[in-house]
C-alpha positions as CSV (number, residue, x, y, z in Angstrom):
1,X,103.9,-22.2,70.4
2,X,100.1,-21.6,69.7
3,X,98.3,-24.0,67.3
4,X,96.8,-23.1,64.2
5,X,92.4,-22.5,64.9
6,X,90.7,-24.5,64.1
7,X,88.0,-22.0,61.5
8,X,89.6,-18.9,59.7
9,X,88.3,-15.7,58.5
10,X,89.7,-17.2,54.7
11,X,87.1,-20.2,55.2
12,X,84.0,-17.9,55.7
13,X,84.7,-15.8,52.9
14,X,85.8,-18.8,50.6
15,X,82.0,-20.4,51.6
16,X,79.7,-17.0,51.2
17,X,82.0,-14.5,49.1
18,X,79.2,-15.5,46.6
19,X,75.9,-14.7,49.0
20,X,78.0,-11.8,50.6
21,X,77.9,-9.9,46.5
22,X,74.4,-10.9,45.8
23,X,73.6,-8.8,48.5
24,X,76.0,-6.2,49.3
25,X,78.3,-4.1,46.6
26,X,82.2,-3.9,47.9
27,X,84.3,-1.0,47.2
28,X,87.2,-1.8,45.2
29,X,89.6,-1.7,48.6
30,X,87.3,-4.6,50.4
31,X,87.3,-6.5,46.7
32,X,91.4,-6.4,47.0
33,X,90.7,-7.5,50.8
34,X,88.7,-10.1,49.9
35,X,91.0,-11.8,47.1
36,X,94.3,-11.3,49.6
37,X,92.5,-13.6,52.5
38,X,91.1,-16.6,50.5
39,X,94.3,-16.5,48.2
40,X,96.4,-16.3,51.5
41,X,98.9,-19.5,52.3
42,X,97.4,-21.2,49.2
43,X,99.2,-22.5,46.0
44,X,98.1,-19.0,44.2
45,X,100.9,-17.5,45.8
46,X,103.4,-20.1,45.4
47,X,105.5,-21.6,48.3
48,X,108.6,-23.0,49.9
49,X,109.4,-26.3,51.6
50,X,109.7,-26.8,55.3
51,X,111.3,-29.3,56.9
52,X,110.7,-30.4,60.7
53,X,113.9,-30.1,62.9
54,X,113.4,-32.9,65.0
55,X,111.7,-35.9,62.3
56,X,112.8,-34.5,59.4
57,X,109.2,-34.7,57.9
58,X,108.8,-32.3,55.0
59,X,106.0,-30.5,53.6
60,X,105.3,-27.8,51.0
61,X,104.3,-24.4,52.6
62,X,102.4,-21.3,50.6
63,X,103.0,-18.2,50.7
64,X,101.0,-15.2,52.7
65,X,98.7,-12.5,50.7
66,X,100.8,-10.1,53.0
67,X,97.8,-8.2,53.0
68,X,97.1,-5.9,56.3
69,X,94.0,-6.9,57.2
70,X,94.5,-10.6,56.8
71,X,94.1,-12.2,60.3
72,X,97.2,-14.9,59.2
73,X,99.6,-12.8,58.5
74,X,100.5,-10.2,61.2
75,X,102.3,-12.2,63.5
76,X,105.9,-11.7,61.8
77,X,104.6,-8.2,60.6
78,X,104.6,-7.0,64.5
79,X,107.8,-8.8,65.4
80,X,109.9,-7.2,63.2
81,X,107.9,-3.5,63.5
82,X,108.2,-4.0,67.3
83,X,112.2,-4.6,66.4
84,X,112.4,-1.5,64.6
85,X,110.7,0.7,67.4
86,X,113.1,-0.2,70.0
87,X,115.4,2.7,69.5
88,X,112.7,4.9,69.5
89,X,111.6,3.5,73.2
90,X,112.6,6.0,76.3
91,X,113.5,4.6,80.0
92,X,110.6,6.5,81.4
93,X,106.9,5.1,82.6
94,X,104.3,5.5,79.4
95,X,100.8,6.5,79.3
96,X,98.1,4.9,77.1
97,X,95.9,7.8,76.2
98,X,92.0,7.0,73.9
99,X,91.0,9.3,71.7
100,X,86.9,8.2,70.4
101,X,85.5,9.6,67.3
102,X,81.5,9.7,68.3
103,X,79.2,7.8,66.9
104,X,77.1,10.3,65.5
105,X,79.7,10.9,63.1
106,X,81.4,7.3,62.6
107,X,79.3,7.1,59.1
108,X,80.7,10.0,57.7
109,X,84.0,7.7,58.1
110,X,82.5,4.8,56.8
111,X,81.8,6.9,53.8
112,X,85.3,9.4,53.5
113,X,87.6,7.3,55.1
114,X,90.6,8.9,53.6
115,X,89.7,11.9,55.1
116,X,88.1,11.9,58.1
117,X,90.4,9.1,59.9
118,X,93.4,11.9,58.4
119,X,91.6,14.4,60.5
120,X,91.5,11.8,63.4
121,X,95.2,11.6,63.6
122,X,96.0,15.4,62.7
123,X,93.3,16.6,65.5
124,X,94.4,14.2,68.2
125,X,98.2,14.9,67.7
126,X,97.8,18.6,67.3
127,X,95.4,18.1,71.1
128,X,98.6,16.6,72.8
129,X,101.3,18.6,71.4
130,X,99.4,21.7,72.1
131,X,98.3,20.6,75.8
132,X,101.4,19.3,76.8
133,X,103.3,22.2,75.8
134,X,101.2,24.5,77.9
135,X,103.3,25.9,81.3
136,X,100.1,24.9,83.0
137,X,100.3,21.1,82.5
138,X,103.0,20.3,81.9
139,X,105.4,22.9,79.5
140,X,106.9,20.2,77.4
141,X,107.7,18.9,73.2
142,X,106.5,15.7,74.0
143,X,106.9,12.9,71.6
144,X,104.0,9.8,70.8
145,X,102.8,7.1,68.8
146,X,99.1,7.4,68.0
147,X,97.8,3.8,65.7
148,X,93.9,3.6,64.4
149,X,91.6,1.3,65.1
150,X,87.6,1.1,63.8
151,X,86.1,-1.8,65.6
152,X,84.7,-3.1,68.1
153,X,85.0,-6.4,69.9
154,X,81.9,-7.3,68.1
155,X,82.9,-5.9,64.8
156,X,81.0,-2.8,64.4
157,X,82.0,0.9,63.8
158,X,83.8,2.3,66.0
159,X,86.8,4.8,65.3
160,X,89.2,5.4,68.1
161,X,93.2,6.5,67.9
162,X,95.7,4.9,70.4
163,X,98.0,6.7,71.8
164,X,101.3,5.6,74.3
165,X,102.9,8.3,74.7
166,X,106.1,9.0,77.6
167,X,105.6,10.6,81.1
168,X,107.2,13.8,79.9
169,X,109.3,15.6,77.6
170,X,111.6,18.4,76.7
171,X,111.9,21.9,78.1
172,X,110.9,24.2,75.1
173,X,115.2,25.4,75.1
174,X,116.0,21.8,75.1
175,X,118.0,22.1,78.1
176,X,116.2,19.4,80.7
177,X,113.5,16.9,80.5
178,X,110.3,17.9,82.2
179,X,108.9,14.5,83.9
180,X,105.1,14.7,84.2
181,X,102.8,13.1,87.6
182,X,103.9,9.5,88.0
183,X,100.5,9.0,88.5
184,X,98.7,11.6,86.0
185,X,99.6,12.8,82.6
186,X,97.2,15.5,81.3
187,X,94.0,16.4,82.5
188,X,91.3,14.1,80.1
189,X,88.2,16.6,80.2
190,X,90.8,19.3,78.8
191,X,91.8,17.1,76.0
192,X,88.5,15.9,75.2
193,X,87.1,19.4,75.0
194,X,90.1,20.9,72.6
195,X,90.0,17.6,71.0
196,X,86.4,17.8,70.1
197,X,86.8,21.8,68.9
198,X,89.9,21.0,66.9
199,X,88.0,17.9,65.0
200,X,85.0,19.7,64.4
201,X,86.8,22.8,62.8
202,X,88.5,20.6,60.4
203,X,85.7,18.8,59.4
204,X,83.6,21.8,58.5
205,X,87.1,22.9,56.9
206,X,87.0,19.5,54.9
207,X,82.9,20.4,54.2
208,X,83.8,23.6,52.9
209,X,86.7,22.7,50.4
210,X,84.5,20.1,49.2
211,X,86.3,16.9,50.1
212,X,83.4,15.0,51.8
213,X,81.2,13.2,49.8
214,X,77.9,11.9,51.1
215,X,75.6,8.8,49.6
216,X,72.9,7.0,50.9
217,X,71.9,7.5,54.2
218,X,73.9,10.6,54.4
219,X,72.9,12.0,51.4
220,X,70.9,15.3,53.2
221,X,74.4,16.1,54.7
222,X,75.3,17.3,51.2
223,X,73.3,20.3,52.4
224,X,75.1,22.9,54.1
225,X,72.3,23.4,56.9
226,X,71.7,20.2,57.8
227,X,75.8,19.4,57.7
228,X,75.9,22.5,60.0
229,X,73.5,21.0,62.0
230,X,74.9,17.9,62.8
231,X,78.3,19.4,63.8
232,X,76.3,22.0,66.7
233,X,75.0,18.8,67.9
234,X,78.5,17.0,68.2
235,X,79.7,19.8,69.9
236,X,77.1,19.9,72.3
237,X,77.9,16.4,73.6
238,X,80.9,15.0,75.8
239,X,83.7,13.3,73.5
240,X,85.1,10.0,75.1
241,X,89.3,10.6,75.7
242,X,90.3,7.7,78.3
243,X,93.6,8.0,79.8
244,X,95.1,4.5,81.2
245,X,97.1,4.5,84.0
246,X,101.0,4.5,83.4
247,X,102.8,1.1,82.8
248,X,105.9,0.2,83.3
249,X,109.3,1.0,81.2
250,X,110.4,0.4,77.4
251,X,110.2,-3.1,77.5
252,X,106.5,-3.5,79.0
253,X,105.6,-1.4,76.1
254,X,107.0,-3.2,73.6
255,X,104.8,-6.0,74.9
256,X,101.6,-3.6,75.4
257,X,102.6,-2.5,71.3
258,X,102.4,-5.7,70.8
259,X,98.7,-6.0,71.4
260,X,97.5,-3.2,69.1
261,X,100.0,-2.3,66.4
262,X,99.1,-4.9,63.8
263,X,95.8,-6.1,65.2
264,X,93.3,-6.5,63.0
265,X,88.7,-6.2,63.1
266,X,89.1,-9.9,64.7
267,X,91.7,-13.1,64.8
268,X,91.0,-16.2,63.7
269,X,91.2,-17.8,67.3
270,X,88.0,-15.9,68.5
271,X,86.2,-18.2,65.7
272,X,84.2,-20.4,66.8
273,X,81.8,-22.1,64.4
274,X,80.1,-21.9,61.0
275,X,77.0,-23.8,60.2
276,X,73.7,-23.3,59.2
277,X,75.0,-20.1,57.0
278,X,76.0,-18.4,60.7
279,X,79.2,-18.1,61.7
280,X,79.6,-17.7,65.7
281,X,82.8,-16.3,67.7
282,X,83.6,-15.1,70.6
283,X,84.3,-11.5,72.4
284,X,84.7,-9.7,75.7
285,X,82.1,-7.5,76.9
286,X,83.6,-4.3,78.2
287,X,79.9,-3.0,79.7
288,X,80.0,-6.4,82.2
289,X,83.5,-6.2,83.6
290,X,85.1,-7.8,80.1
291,X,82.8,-11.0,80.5
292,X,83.8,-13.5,78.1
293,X,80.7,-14.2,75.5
294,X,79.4,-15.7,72.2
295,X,77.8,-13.9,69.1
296,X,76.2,-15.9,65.9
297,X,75.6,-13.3,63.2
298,X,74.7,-14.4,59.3
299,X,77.8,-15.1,57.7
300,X,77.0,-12.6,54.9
301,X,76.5,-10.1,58.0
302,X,79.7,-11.4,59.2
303,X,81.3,-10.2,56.3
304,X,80.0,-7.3,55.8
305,X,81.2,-5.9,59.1
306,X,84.5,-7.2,58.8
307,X,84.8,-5.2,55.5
308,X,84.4,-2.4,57.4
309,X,87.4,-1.6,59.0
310,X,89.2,-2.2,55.6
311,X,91.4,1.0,55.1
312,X,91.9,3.3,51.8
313,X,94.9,1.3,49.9
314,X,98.2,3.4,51.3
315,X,96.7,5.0,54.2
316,X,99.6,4.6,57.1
317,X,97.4,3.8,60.2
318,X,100.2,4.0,62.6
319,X,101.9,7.8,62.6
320,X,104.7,9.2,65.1
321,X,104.5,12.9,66.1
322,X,106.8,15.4,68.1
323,X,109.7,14.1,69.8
324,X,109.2,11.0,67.5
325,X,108.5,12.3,64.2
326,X,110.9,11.3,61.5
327,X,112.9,14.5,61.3
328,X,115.9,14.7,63.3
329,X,114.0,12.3,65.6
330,X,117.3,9.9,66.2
331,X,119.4,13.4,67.8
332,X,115.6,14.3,69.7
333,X,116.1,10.8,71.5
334,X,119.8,10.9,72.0
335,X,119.7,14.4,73.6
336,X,116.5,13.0,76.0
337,X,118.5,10.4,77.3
338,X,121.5,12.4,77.8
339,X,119.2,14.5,79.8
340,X,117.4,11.5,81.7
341,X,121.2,10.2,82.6
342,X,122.1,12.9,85.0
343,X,118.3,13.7,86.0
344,X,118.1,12.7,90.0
345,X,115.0,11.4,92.3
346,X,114.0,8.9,89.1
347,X,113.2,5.3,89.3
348,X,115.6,3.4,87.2
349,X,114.2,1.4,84.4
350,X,116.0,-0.3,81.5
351,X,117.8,1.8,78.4
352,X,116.1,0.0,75.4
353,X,118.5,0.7,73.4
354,X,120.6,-1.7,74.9
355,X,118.3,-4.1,74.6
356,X,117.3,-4.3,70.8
357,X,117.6,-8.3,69.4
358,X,117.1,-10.1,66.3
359,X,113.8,-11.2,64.8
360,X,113.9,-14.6,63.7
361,X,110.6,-16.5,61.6
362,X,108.6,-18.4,64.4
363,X,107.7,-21.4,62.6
364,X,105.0,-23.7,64.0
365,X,104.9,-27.1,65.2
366,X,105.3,-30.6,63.1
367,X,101.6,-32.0,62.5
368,X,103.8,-35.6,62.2
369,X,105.9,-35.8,65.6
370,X,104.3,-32.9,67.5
371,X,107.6,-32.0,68.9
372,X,110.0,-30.6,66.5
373,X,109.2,-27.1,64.9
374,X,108.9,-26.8,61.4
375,X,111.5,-24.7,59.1
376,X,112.1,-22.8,56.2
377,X,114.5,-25.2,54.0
378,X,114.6,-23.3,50.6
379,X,112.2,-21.6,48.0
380,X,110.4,-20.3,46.1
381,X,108.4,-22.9,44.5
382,X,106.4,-21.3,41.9
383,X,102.2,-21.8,41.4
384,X,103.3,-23.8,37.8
385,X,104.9,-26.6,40.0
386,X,102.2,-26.4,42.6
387,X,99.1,-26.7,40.8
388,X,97.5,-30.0,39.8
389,X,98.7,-31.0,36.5
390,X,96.4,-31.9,34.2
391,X,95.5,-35.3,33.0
392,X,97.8,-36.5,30.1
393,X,95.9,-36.3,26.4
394,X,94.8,-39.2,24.6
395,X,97.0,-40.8,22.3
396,X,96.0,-40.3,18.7
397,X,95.9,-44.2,16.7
């Protein structure tokens, strides 16, 4: 049972929201982000009582904002998506497949998220499906998950698509599964290179129907040569895809989901401190073998690049595609497994579907006794009986 942190995203904002607007304008989106964390777990929102099962001490507990990119409340969110994804889980080894968006063109998402992180997902997806199904790799409807992330480990901009996809797939009649290299999946300088032509032509498809819009900075872009321009020089560079090697079965996955599913730009346990208007926390540094390190930035600064990675409200961020997509995808996975049954020379690993269990609320442990966990006794409790009440009025003589 982890204990709470001791600084959270809610306090910084709650301290400089105020410095943050003097000096920065948010977008309506990072304004409804910004409400959601400092109302989070607070009498705003009303409450319930919880009770601990081992003293028997009680205390009032708030509500969450429920909000996405809150940092508190995606622990329960993941435990019950993971649920829900475990009939969807093969017995077959997965691959972890990186798709980067460069950075040359990371403002143009800052500034059209909507559509460019669209054409994110619908280029990636439509570079697997078409790669895998080619007799030359591997000749197979292949089925993945593919979820978005925009940061960093030190909160800037950076756009990249996650991928975990199964070693294999189904024969194009549906007859036999087609298992891939236990060891390799799809060649990475193929899919960068169709990646990077299939992205491209739909953003100059998106340029020509006139859905980007450019501001600032990126105002010259408006123009068609200098829009042009930039995309000849994107292609004439090397796109980033990073292909992990294979982990184990369904139920290492679930655990690797785990990880990047609900994650949002940064958790409250990489905080570290906030004085002197800096607000300091803690990342790995990939470039020096994931060295543990410290960064202070201004705490307006701080915000600002956390309200980054604040998506469009409605924008699904975690997508299915081919074997997995919603249609028909329950009788997809039933006839794969069928197939993987009688399939010889394969490693056994664990049917998920036998494995699925119940998500139950973790609660957290009793400040009073530090032993017994607290729980959920009955609710709601609305804000009217929360809130202070005000003094009583003076008696009239």
């Amino acid at each position: 049972m982890s204990r709470r942190p001791r600084l959270e995203v809610a306090e910084v904002v709650r301290n400089y929201d105020q410095a943050y607007r003097e000096r920065y304008r948010p977008s309506p989106a990072q304004s409804r982000v910004l409400r959601a964390i400092t109302q989070c777990r607070t009498g705003v929102l009303g409450g319930h009582v919880q009770a601990c099962d081992h003293c028997g001490e009680r205390q009032i507990s708030y509500n969450s904002c429920r909000n996405r990119h809150c940092p508190k409340c995606q622990g329960s969110q993941t435990a019950r998506w993971l649920e829900a994804q475990q009939p969807h889980l093969l017995p077959v080894p997965y691959f972890h497949v990186v798709f980067t968006l460069p950075q040359a063109l990371a403002p143009l998402a800052l500034q059209n998220p909507r559509v460019v992180y669209g054409l994110l997902f619908r280029a990636v997806s439509r570079t697997l499906l078409e790669v895998a199904a080619n007799p030359r790799h591997l000749g197979a409807t292949i089925g993945f998950l593919a979820v978005l992330h925009t940061w960093g480990q030190t909160l800037t901009h950076h756009p990249h698509l996650h991928c975990v996809v199964p070693a294999g797939g189904l024969s194009p009649d549906g007859s036999r599964w087609v298992s891939s290299s236990p060891h390799f999946f799809l060649p990475v300088r193929v899919l960068s290179r169709l990646f990077r032509g299939k992205f491209l032509a739909l953003l100059r498809e998106a340029f020509e129907s006139g859905r980007l819009r450019f501001h600032g900075a990126l105002k010259p872009l408006a123009n068609r040569s200098a829009f042009l321009g930039l995309v000849s020089k994107a292609r004439g560079t090397e796109w980033v895809v990073y292909a992990k090697r294979p982990f184990g079965g369904p139920r290492t996955v679930l655990k690797y989901l785990a990880r990047y599913t609900h994650r949002v730009a940064i958790s409250n346990h990489r905080l570290q401190s906030m004085e002197g208007g800096q607000v300091s926390f803690c990342y790995k540094d990939y470039a020096r073998g994931r060295r543990p390190r410290s960064m202070r930035l201004e705490a307006t600064e701080f915000i600002r690049r956390f309200l980054l990675h604040a998506l469009p409200k409605g924008f699904v961020r975690i997508r299915r595609y081919g074997l997995l997509a919603n249609a028909q995808c329950a009788e997809r996975l039933a006839l794969c497994r069928k197939l993987l049954v009688g399939l010889k020379d394969r490693d056994p690993i664990e049917d998920p579907s036998t494995e699925i269990t119940s998500y139950e609320p973790e609660g957290y442990r009793c400040p009073s006794c530090e032993m017994g966990i607290m729980r959920r006794l009955h609710g709601p409790i609305s804000w009217a009986v929360l809130r202070p009440r005000p003094p009583p009025r003076p008696v009239s003589s």
